[in-house]
C-alpha positions as CSV (number, residue, x, y, z in Angstrom):
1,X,-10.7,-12.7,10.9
2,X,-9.3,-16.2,11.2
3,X,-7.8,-17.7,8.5
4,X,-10.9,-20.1,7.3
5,X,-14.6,-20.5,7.8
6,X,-16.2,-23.3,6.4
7,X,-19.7,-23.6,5.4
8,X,-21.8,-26.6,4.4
9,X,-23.7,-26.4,1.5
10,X,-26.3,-28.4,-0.8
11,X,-27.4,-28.0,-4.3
12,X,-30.7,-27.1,-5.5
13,X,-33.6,-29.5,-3.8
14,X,-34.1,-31.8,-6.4
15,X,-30.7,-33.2,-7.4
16,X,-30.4,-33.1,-3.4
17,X,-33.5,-34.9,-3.0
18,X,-32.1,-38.1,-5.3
19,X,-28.6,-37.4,-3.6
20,X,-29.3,-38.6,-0.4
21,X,-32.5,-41.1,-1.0
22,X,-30.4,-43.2,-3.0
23,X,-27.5,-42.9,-0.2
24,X,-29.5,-43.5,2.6
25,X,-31.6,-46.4,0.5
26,X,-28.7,-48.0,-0.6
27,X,-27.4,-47.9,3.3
28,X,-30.5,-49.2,5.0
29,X,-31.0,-51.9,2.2
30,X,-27.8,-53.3,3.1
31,X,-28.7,-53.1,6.5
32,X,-31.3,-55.5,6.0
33,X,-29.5,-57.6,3.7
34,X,-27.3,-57.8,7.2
35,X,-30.5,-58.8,9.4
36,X,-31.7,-61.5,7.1
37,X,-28.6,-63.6,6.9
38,X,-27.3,-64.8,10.6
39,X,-23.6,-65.1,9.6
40,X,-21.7,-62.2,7.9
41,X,-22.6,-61.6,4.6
42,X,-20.2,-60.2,2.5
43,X,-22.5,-58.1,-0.4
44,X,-24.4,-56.5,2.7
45,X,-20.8,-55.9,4.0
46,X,-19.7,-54.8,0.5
47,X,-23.1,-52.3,0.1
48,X,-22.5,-50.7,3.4
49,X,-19.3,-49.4,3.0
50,X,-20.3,-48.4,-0.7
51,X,-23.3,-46.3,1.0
52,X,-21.0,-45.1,3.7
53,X,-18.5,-43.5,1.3
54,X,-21.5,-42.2,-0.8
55,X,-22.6,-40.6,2.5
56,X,-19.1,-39.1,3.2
57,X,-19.0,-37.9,-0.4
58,X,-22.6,-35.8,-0.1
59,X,-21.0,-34.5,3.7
60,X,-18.0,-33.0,2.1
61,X,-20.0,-30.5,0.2
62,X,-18.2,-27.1,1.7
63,X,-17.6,-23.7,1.0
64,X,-14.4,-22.6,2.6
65,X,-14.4,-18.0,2.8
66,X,-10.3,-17.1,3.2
67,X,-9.6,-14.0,3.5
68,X,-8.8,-13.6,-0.4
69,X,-10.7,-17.0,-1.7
70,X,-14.0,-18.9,-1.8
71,X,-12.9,-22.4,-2.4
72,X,-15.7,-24.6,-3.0
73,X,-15.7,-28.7,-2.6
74,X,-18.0,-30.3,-4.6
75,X,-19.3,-34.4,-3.6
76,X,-17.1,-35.5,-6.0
77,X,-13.9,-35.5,-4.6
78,X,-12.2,-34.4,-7.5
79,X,-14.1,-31.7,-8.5
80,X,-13.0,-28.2,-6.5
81,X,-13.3,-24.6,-7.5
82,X,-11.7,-21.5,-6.3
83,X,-13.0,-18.1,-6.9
84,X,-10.7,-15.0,-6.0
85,X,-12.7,-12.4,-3.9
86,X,-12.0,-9.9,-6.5
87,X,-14.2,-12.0,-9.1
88,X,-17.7,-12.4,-7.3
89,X,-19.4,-8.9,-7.6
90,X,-21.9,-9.5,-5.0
91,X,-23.5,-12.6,-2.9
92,X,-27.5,-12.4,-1.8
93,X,-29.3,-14.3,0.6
94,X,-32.5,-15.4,-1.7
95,X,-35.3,-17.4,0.4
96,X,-33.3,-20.8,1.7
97,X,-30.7,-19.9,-0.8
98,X,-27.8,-18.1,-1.1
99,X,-26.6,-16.7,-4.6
100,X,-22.7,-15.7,-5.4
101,X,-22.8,-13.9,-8.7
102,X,-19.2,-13.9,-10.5
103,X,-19.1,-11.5,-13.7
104,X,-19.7,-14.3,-16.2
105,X,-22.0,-17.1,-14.2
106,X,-24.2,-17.5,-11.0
107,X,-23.5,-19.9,-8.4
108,X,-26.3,-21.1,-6.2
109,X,-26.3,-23.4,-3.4
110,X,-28.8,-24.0,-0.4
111,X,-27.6,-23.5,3.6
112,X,-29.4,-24.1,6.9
113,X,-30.8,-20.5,8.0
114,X,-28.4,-21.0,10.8
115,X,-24.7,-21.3,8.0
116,X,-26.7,-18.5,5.9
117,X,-26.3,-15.7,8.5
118,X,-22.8,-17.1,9.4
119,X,-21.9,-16.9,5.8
120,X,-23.2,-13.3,5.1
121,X,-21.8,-12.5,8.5
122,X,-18.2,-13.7,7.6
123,X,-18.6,-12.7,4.0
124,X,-19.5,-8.9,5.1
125,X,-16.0,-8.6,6.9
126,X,-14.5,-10.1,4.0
127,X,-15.7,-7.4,2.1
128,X,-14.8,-4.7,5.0
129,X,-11.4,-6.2,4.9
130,X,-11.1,-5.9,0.9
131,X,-12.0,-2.3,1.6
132,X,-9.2,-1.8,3.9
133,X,-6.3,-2.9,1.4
């Protein structure tokens, strides 16, 4: 297996839902602040690059499989969490979601149909590959 797959991700639909409406509101409103005045104006300027980093922020969502780790990036930049292979005791494909259950919590995150059966693909050989050590 090669050494990482990555995997965009999304939280549950609501919080998703405000995610990006406010993103992409905030991006077209300074769009139009942008058309209205004819010379530069520097709060649309300001507001665009604001929504543009929000945008990159909500993009960055990933989950990275290793062959030993599931590191998962969060919007906010700082916030990152690794979970050892050994930990999760079993990952289902629920509807548009897929579930990682540790021992302790649940993890659950939505994927395009598409990253879903890459993910269970790649996390299948993980497994096959645990079973090998």
């Amino acid at each position: 297996m090669p050494s990482q797959k990555k995997f965009h991700w999304q939280p549950e639909t609501a919080s998703s839902l405000i995610f990006w409406s406010s993103a992409l509101f905030l991006f077209f409103f300074s769009l139009i602040m942008a058309l209205e005045n004819a010379k530069p104006y520097p709060a649309s300027i300001l507001l665009t690059i604001v929504s543009l980093f929000i945008l990159f922020l909500g993009w960055r969502r990933k989950i990275i499989l290793d062959r030993n780790s599931l590191r998962i990036a969060y919007a906010r930049f700082w916030k990152r969490r690794t979970l050892s292979l050994a930990n999760i005791r079993s990952i289902k494909q629920v509807n548009n979601h897929i579930c990682i259950e540790l021992f302790n919590e649940q993890f659950v995150c939505r994927m395009s149909k598409k990253n879903q059966l890459r993910f269970i693909e790649e996390w299948k050989k993980c497994e096959s590959l645990k079973g090998e050590k």
